[in-house]
Every structure is written in C-alpha cells, then in structure tokens.
N, C-alpha and C positions, 0 to 999 in steps of 0.2 A: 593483593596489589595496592599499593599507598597510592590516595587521593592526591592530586599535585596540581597547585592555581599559581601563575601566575599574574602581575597585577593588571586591573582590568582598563587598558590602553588601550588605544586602535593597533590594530596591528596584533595584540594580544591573545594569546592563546591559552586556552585549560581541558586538562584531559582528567578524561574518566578514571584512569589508571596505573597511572604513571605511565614509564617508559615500556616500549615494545622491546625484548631483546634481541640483543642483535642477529641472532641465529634464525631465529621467528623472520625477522623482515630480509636475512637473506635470501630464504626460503620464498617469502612471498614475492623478492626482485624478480630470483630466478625464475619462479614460472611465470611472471611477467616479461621475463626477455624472451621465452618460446611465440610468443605473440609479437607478429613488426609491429601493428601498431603500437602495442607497449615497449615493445625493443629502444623503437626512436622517443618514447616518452624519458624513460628510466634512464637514455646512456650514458649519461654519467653517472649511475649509480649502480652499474652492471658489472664492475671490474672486481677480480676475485679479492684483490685488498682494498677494497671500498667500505668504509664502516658509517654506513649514512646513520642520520637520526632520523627517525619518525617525520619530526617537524620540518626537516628540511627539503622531502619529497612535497614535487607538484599535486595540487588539490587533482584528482579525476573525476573528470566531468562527465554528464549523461551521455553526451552525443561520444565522447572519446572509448565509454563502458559500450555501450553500441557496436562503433566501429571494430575493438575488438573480440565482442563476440560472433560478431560475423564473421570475420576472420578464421577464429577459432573452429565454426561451425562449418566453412567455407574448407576447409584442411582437414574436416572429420578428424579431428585431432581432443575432442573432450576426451574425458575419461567415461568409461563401461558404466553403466549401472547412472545415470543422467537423468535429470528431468528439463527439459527444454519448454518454454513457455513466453509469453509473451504479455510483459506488464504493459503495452500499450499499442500505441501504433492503430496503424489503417492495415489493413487489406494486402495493399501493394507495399506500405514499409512498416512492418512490424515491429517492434523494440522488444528483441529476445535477450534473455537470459538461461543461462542454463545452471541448474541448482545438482548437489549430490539426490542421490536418488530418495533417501529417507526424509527429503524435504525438512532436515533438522530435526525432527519429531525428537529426537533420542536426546539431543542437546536442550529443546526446550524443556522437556518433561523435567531435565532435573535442575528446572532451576523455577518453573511455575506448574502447576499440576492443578488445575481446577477443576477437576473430575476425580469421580472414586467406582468402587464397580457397583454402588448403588443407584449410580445414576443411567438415567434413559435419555438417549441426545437427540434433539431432533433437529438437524444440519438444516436450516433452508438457504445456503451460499450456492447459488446457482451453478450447475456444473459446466461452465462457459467453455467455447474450444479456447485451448492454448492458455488456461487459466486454471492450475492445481488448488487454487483454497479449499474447494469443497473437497476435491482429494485429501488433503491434509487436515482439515478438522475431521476427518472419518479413521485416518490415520489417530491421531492426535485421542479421538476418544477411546479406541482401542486398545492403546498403549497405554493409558490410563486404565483399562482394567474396567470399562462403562460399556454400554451397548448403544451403536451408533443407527439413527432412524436418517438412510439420506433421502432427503424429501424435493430437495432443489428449491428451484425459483419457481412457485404455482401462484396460480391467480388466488386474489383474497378468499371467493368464496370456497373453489377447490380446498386451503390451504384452512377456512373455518370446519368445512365438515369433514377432512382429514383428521384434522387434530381433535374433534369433538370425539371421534371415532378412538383415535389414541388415546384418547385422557384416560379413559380406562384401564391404559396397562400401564401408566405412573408417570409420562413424560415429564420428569425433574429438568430438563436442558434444554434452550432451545439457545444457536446457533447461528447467527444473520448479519447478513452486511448491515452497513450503517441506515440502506434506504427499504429494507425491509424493515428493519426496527419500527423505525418513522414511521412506516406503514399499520405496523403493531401498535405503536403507542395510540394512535390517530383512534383506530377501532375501540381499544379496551375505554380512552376518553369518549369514547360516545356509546355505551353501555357494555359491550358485550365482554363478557368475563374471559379473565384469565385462565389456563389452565389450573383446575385443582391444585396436582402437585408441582406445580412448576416453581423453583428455589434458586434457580439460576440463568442467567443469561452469559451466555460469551459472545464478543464482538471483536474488531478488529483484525489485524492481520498484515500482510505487507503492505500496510499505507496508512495514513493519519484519519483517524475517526474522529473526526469532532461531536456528536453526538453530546450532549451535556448529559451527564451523569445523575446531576441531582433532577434534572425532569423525565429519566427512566424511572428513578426513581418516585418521583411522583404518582406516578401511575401504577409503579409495581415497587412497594414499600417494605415489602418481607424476601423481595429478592435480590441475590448476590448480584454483584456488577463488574466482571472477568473482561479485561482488554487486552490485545495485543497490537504493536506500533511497528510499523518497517516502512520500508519505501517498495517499489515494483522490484528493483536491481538489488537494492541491498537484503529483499525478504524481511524476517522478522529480527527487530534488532530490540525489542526491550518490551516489557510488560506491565502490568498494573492488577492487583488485586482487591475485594470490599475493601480493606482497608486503607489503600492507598489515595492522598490526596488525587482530586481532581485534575486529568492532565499530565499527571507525572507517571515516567515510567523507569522503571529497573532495567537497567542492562542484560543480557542474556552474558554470559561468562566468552562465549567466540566472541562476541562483538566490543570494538575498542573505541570509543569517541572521542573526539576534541571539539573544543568550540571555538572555531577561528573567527574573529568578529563579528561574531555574533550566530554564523553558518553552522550546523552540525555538519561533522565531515566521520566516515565512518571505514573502520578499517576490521576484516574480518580475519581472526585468527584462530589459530587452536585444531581447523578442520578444514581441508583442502577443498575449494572450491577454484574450476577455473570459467572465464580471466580472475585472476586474483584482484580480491577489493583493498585497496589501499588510499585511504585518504577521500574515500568518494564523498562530494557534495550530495547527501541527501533530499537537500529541495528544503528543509527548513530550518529555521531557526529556533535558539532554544538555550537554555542557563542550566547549570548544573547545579541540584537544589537536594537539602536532606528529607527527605520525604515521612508524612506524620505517620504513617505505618509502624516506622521503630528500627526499620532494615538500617543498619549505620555504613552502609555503601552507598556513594553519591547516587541520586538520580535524576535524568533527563525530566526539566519539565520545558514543553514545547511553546513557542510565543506563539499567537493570534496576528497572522497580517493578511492582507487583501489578495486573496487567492486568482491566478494567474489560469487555473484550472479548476474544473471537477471530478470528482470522484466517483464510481459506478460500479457499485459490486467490488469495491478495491481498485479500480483499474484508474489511471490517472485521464484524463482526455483531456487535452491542453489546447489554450486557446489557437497555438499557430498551425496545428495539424486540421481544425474547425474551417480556417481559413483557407487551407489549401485545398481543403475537401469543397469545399465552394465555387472556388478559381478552376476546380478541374469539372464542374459539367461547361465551362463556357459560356454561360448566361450570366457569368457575375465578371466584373470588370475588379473590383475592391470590394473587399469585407474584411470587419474586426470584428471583436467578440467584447462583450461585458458581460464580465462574471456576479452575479448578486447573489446576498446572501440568500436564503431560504428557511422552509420551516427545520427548528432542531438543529442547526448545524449544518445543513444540507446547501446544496447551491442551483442558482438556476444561469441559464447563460441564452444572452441573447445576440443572434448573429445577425451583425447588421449587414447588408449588404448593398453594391452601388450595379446596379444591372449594369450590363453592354449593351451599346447601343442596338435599336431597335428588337432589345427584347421585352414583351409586352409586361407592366408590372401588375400582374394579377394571380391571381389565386392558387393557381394553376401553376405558376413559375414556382412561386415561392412553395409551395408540397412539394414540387419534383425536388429542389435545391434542396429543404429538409429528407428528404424521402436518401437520395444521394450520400450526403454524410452519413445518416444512421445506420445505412447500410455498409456505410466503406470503414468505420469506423469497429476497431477491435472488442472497445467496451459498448457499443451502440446496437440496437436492436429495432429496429422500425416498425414491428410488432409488439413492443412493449408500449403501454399505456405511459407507464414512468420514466421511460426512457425520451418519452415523445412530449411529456410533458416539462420534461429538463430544459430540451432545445426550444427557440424562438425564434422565427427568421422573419425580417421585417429591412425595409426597402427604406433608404435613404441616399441625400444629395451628392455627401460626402462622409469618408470614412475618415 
C-alpha cells in the first residue's frame, strides 16, 4: 500500500497507507451498526449506497469504544472464541475490551518474530485479573517455536534466587513491563550480574513504553532491545526491533494510522474484531518518519508530552479515575492529581486532596484515602511496594 502526505496544515491529515477500500470500511460500518451505540455514531454512513471515505468518518473516542463494548457485552452478542479484558478502570467501572481469541499472536508473528526455538523466555508480566499480556507473551513465545518460563510479578529477592537457580538451563529472554525493567536495570547498576546467557530483552505491549532504549542499554550492552507499542483498546498496533531508531515503531499490517493534527487515530483491518475500531484516538501523538533500520514502509515515531496519566504493568491509570476514587470514601471534599516524571521513563503521581469538613488531617486519613484507591483501582495493588510507591496523598487548601 502507497505511503500518501498530505500538506502539513491544521486541520491536516497523513496516513500510513493510503486509502482503506471501500469494501473493507463497509464491512467495518456494518458491524458497527449491530452496535446502538455505534448505529447513532455512523448513521449517515450506514446506507447500503453510502461510499464514505476513511477521512470523512467521526474520530472514536475512548469513552464512546467503552460505551459500545458494553453494549455489545450487555447482548452477549460477541463472537465465540473472545477474550474479554480490561485495559483500565476501577472495580466498579471497568474499561473492557474484548479481543479475538488468539490475542493476534498469528498476525504479529509475521510481521516481528523476536524469538527462535533457541531461546528460553522468562515472562515476568504479571498475570493480573482481567489483563492477558502475560497470557500473550507465553502465547507469543510458543508460537515462535521458544520455551516459555511464566514467572510473573515476584518480589526482587524471590525473582534473584529464581533466576540464579535458572541461569543454568540458558535463560537467553527475559520478558517485563516497563516498571520491572526499572527494577532490573536499578539492581544490575548496583552490582549484581546479569544472566550468563541472557541476549535479549522484550518490552512493551498494548501501551506506550517510554523506557529509554540507550540506558537499557547501558547497563546491558550485548543485549537485543525488542518493543512492542498499542494502546489498552486498540491492543498492539506496531513494533520496534535492535535496529530500529529510538521510539519509532512499524505498523503491524491489520493496523491502519493517520495523523490528524498531530493525534494518532487508528483503524483495525484485515481481521474481525468487534466493536469494530475505526478511526480511534489512541491517546497520542506522533509523525510519520522513515525509520534507520532500512524497512522503506513509513513509521510511527511517538512525541513526548506531559502525561495526564501513568502506566502499571501496561494498564493506563488516569488522573480523573484517581480523583473519583478519592471523592468516594467521603473524607475528601476536592482532589487533583500531578503527574511527574520519574526514574527511566517511569512516572510518579501525586494526589492532592482538600478534606471535608471536620475530617481530621492526619495520618491515618490519608493511608485509609491511599489504601481505598489502590485497592478499587484495576492496575493498583495496596500490597505492592511499587505500586504504593507510585501514589502520594498529601493534604491541601485548595485543589
């Protein structure tokens, strides 16, 4: 498919791939009009001599991908063979999606393959409820023809004498979110060695890794550096291999981009998934760039701006969900969040909050208030150290 820019305006659009045809995006209307929500999005674009253009369909938004999949879920109307999961959310409102059942494994494999069957994987993507990455990178090693170790989310020391115990049978792969890494890089900088055979790292997943590249590397200078880039909703939509400039990533072949001022907006084709994705605002920004790899298909490289949320195992946790989760034990009247950066890439967030009258500001309030979020929270964990150490709750005038 031919690369196609037009000129860079406001307003201004460029797509990955040229045009969608029109067969493809009738397909994709249609199973969007099985859906009311999407019915009343699309209806003028539902009529059997309708020949929309790509560009001329409204952006879908998170909260609108939401409302239809609960619908969808709500009518037991997916299709057989589903994986139902939850990139976000609390407790009480979850942000589901529901994926085909092979979790794409069969479409990523041929188009990025970072494994071969001499390699030994060892997964530490924690196996979170209502969260398949660790399923899918065990998947994903499999399919490659590798031997998958799933080890999960363990504490440092459990996870040094695990693997000390490993290294003996060759672990070439390990396998981790972005705040295990962190975790990794932090030990090996303050003495303790790497695995023997350890050759490769894979990171990433349905969501944006900022982890800098050249300080894994620092640390670990004879090993590969394998990422993958998606959002929670849209899953995994492009890749990056050693060779690939910093940041930039390659298309998967189902996934189709444009960049509407400046927005990546993402449309999935090729393989049926419902609600169907058309046009969705991924949450970031981004230019389409030839990457120094040598691959002569455009690719996504992603901008840097002041993040609205943090990231946890892949999971988004957004500041207004942080808030709400505050305002519901009743002890806080107003709260916002500020997001800072952190060590690597990583981010910390601080919840400010304004009590309610006559509730005492001590010590004691403010654990219960932290204690409350991380537990009502999907990506959150009140027994994780790093989870606990992410959040901040601190008592102010006004919000």
């Amino acid at each position: 498919m031919a690369f196609t820019t037009q000129p860079k305006e406001r307003g201004a659009m460029e797509s990955s791939g040229g045009t969608i045809s029109p067969t493809v995006l009738r397909r994709l209307l249609s199973g969007a009009g099985c859906i009311p929500a999407l019915r009343r999005k699309y209806a003028g674009w539902l009529e059997p001599d309708a020949l929309p253009a790509l560009g001329s369909l409204p952006v879908l938004t998170r909260s609108e991908y939401a409302a239809a999949t609960s619908e969808l879920l709500r009518a037991r109307a997916q299709d057989t063979g589903s994986v139902v999961y939850a990139g976000g959310g609390t407790t009480s409102q979850p942000s589901l999606t529901v994926l085909p059942g092979n979790l794409f494994v069969d479409e990523i494999c041929g188009s990025w393959r970072p494994l071969d069957a001499t390699d030994v994987v060892a997964n530490l993507f924690p196996a979170a409820a209502l969260w398949p990455t660790h399923c899918f990178y065990n998947r994903l090693t499999i399919r490659c023809g590798a031997t998958a170790l799933p080890l999960g989310d363990l504490s440092d020391d459990k996870l040094d004498r695990l693997l000390a115990s490993l290294d003996e049978f060759g672990v070439t792969a390990l396998v981790a979110p972005p705040s295990r890494v962190r975790r990794l890089l932090r030990r090996f900088a303050a003495g303790r060695p790497p695995l023997r055979s350890l050759r490769k790292l894979i990171t990433g997943g349905p969501f944006h890794d900022p982890t800098p590249r050249h300080e894994i590397l620092r640390h670990l200078p004879d090993v590969e550096v394998w990422q993958l880039y998606g959002s929670s909703e849209a899953w995994i939509v492009g890749h990056q291999g050693p060779r690939c400039d910093e940041g930039v990533y390659h298309l998967l072949p189902h996934q189709h981009a444009e960049i509407a001022e400046g927005r990546v907006l993402v449309t999935t084709t090729g393989v049926r998934r419902t609600p169907p994705l058309i046009r969705y605002a991924i949450g970031e920004r981004g230019e389409f760039t030839v990457c120094g790899c040598g691959q002569a298909a455009p690719a996504l490289r992603l901008e840097a701006e002041a993040p609205d949320s943090a990231t946890v195992n892949g999971r988004p946790v957004l500041e207004n969900e942080l808030v709400r989760l505050a305002r519901e034990t009743g002890d806080v009247a107003d709260a916002d969040v500020v997001t800072e950066p952190a060590f690597m890439g990583g981010e910390r967030m601080k919840l400010r909050v304004r009590l309610a009258d006559g509730v005492p500001n001590d010590e004691h309030t403010l654990e219960w208030i932290k204690y409350h979020v991380l537990s009502s929270h999907l990506a959150l964990d009140p027994a994780s150290a790093d989870h606990s150490d992410l959040l901040q709750v601190v008592t102010v005038d006004h919000c």
